[in-house]
C-alpha positions in Angstrom: 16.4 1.4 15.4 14.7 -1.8 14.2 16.8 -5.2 14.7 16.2 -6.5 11.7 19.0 -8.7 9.9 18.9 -7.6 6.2 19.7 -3.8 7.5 20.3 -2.9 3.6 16.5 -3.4 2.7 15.7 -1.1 5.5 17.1 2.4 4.9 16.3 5.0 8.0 18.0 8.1 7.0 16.9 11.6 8.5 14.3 10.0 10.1 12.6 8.4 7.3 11.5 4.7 6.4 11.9 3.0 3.4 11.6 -1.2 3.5 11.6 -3.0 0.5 10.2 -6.8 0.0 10.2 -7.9 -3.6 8.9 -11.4 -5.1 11.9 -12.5 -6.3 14.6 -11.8 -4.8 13.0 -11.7 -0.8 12.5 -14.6 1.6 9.9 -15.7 4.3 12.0 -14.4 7.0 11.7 -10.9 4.9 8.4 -11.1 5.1 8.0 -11.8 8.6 10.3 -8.6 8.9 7.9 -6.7 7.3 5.3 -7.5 9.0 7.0 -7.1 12.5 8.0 -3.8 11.5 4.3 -3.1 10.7 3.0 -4.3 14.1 6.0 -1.8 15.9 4.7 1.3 13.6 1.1 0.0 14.8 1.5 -0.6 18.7 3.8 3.0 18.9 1.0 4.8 18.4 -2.4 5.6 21.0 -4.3 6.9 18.1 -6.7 4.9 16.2 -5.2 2.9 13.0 -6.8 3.3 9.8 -5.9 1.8 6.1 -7.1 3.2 3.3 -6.8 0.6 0.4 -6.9 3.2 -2.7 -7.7 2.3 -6.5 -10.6 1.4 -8.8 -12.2 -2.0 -9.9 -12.0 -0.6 -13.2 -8.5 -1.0 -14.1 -5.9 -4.1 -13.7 -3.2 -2.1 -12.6 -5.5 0.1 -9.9 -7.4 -2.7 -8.7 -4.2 -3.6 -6.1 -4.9 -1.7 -3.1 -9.2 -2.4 -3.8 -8.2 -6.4 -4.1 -6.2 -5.7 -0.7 -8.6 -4.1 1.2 -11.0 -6.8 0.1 -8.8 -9.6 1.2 -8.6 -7.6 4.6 -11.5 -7.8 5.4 -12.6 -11.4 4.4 -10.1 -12.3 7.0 -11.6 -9.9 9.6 -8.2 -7.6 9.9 -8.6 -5.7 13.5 -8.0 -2.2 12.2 -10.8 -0.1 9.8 -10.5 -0.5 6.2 -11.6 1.5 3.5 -11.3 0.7 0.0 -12.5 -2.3 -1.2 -13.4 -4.1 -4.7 -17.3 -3.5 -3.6 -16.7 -0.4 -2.1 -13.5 1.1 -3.7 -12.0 4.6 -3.3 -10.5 6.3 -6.0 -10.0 9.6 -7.6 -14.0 10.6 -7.5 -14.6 9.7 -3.9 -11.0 10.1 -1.7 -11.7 13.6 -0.7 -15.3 12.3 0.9 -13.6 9.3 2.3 -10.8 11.3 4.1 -13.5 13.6 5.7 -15.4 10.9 6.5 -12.1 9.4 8.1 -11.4 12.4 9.9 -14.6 13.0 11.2 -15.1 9.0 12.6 -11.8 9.1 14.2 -9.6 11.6 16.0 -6.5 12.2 14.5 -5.9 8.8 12.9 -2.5 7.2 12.0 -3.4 6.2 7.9 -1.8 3.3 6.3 -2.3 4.1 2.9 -2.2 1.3 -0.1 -2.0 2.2 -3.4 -0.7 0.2 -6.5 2.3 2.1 -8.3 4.5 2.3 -11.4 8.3 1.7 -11.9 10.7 0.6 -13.7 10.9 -3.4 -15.1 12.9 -5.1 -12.7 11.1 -3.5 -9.7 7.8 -5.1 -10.8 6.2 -7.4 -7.8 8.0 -5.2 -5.0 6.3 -4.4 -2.3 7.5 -0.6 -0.5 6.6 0.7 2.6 7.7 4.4 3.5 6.7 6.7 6.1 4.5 9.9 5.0 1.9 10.4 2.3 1.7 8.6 -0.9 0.0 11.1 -3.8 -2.3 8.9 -6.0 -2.7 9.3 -9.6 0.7 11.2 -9.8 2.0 8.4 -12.5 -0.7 9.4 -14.4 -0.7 13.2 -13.6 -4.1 13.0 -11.7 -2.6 14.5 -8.7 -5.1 13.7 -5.8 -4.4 14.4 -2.0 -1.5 13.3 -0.5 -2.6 10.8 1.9 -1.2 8.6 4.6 0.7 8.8 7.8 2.7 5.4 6.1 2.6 3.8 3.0 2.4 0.5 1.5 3.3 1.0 -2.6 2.5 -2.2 -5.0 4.4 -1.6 -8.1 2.4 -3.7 -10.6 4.2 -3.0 -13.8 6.2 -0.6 -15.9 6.1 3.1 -16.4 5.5 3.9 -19.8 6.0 7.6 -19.7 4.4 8.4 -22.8 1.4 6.4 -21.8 1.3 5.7 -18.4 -2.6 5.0 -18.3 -1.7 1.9 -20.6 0.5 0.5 -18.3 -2.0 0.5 -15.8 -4.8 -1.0 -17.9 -2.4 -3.8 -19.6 -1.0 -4.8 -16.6 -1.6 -8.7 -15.9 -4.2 -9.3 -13.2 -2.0 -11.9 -12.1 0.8 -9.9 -11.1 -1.7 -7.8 -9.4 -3.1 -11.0 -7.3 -0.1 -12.2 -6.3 0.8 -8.6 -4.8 -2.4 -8.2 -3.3 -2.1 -11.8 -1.6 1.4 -11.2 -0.4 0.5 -7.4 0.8 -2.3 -8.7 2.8 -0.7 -11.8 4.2 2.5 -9.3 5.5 -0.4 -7.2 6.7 -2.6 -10.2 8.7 0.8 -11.4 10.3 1.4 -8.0 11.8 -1.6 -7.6 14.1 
């Protein structure tokens, strides 16, 4: 469906997405992939295109899709952009921003970004998948499902016993560095 050349990081079974870019073992031509399938999910739709950068200035880990947004929109992205490090949306205030979503734009495709756990060697990786992501559900604070597509930075480790400390010790450089790559992959798609 997509001509892409690396056909094994992009897995399109019963109709789903999955596309994978990670930081070490990816190239540029993977991100430029990445981004081209981006701007084919963006220009197939009519409806308005919306990405909701999810996550709170008040932890390392969660600070991904808040330091995305920001970057965004210092770089004066086309589409709208909620979530931001001065304006960031989080557990407290994502059923107030989806309404407000909702009610500024008819039946929106949502690109949502959130930052997510995993295991060791999948840290850095950057996933994009069609359908909602669920915030908080690494750290059983199930939220709404959110998202049309999703862009999932996995900034560290799951510590199942403590999964809240692997999102406050995680290193705000790995965090950064996703956040940089995310929003580059993102400004070369429009």
């Amino acid at each position: 469906m997509f001509p892409f050349k690396n056909r094994k990081r992009i897995n399109i079974q019963n109709n789903t997405l999955y596309f994978r870019y990670s930081a070490e073992s990816s190239t540029e031509e993977d991100m430029y992939e990445m981004s081209l399938l981006l701007r084919t999910l963006c220009k197939a739709s009519s409806n308005d295109i919306v990405f909701l950068c999810i996550g709170s200035d008040r932890s390392t880990g969660d600070s991904y899709g808040p330091f995305v947004g920001t970057m965004l929109k210092e770089q004066h992205f086309p589409f709208p952009i909620f979530g931001t490090i001065a304006e960031p949306v989080h557990a407290l205030n994502l059923k107030v921003i989806l309404e407000k979503i909702h009610h500024q734009f008819h039946n929106p495709i949502i690109f949502s970004v959130d930052a997510c756990l995993g295991d060791g060697h999948q840290i850095g990786s950057i996933i994009l998948k069609d359908g909602p992501l669920t915030p908080g559900d690494a750290i059983h604070n199930l939220l709404p499902a959110v998202g049309n597509y999703h862009l999932k930075g996995i900034v560290n480790y799951l510590d199942p016993d403590y999964p809240v400390n692997s999102l406050n010790s995680t290193r705000l450089d790995t965090v950064m560095k996703l956040a940089k790559t995310t929003s580059t992959i993102l400004l070369k798609s429009t």
